[in-house]
Backbone as CSV, one residue per row, in Angstrom:
resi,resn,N_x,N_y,N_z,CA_x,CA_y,CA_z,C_x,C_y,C_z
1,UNK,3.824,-38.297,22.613,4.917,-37.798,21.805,4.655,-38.219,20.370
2,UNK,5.033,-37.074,19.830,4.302,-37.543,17.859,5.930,-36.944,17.531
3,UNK,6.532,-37.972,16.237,7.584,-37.787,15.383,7.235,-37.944,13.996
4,UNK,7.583,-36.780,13.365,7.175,-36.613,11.818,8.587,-36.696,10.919
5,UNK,8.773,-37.428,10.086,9.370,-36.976,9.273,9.648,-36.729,7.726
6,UNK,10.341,-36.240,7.257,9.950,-35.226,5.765,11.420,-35.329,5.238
7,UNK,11.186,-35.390,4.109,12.537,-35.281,3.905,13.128,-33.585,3.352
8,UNK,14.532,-33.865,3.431,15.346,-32.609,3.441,14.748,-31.996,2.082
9,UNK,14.705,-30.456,2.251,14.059,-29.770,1.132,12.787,-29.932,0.711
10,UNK,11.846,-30.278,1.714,10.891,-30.125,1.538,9.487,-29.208,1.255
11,UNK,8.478,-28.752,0.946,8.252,-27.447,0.897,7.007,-27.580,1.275
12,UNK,6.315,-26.404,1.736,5.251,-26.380,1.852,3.858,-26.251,1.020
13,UNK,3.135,-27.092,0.925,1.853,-27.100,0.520,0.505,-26.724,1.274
14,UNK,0.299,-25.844,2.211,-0.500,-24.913,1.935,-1.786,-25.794,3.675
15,UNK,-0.796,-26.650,3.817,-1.472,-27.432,4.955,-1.212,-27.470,5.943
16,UNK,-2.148,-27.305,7.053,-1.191,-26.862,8.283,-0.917,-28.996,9.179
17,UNK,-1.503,-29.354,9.191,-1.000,-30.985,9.839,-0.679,-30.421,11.093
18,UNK,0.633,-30.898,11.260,1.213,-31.036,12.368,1.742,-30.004,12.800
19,UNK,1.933,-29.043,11.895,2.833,-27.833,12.119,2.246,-26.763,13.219
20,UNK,3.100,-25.912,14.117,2.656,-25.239,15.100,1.869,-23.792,14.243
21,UNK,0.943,-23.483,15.259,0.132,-22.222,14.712,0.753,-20.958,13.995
22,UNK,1.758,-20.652,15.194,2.887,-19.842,14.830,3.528,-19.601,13.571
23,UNK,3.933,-20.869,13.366,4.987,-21.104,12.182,4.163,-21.844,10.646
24,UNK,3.310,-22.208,11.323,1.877,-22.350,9.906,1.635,-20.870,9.486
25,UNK,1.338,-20.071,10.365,0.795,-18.265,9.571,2.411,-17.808,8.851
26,UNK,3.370,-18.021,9.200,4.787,-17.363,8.876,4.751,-18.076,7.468
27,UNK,4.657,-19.002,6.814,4.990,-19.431,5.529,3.796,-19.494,4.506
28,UNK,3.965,-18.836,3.563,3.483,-19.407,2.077,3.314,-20.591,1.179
29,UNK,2.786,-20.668,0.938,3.020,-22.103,-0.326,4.007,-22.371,-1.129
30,UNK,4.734,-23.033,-1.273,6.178,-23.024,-2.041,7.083,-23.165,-1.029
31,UNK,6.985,-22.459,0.600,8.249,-22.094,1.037,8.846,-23.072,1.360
32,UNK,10.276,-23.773,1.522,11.151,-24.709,2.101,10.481,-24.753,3.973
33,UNK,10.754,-25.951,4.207,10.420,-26.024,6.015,11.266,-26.467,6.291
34,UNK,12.227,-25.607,6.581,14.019,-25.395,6.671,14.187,-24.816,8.143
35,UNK,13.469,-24.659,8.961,13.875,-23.933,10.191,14.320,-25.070,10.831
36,UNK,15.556,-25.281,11.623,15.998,-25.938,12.352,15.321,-26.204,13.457
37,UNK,14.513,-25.206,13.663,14.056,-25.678,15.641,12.766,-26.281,15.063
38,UNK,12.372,-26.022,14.280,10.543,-26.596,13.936,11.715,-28.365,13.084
39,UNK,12.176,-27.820,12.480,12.173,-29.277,11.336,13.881,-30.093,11.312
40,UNK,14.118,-29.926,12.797,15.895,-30.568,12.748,16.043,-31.183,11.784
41,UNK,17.258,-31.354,11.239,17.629,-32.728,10.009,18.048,-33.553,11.143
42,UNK,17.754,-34.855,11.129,18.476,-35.924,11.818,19.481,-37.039,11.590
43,UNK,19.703,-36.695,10.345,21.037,-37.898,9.681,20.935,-37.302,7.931
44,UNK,22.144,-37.689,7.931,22.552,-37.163,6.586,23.155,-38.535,5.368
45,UNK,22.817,-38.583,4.762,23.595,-39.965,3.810,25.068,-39.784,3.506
């Protein structure tokens, strides 16, 4: 089990890491990694 975390509003730079194949081809450079099922928020301040 691998846990990543990023903080809120984060965006993408153009790297795939950890991210699933799927959802690595769906985004651009710049885009927010805002999808809830790929990137839950887990606590809020």
């Amino acid at each position: 089990m691998t846990a990543a975390f990023m903080p809120d509003g984060s965006i993408f730079n153009g790297r795939q890491n950890i991210l699933p194949t799927a959802y690595f081809e769906s985004l651009n450079v710049g885009d927010r990694l805002c999808d809830d099922t790929i990137n839950p928020i887990v606590g809020r301040a």
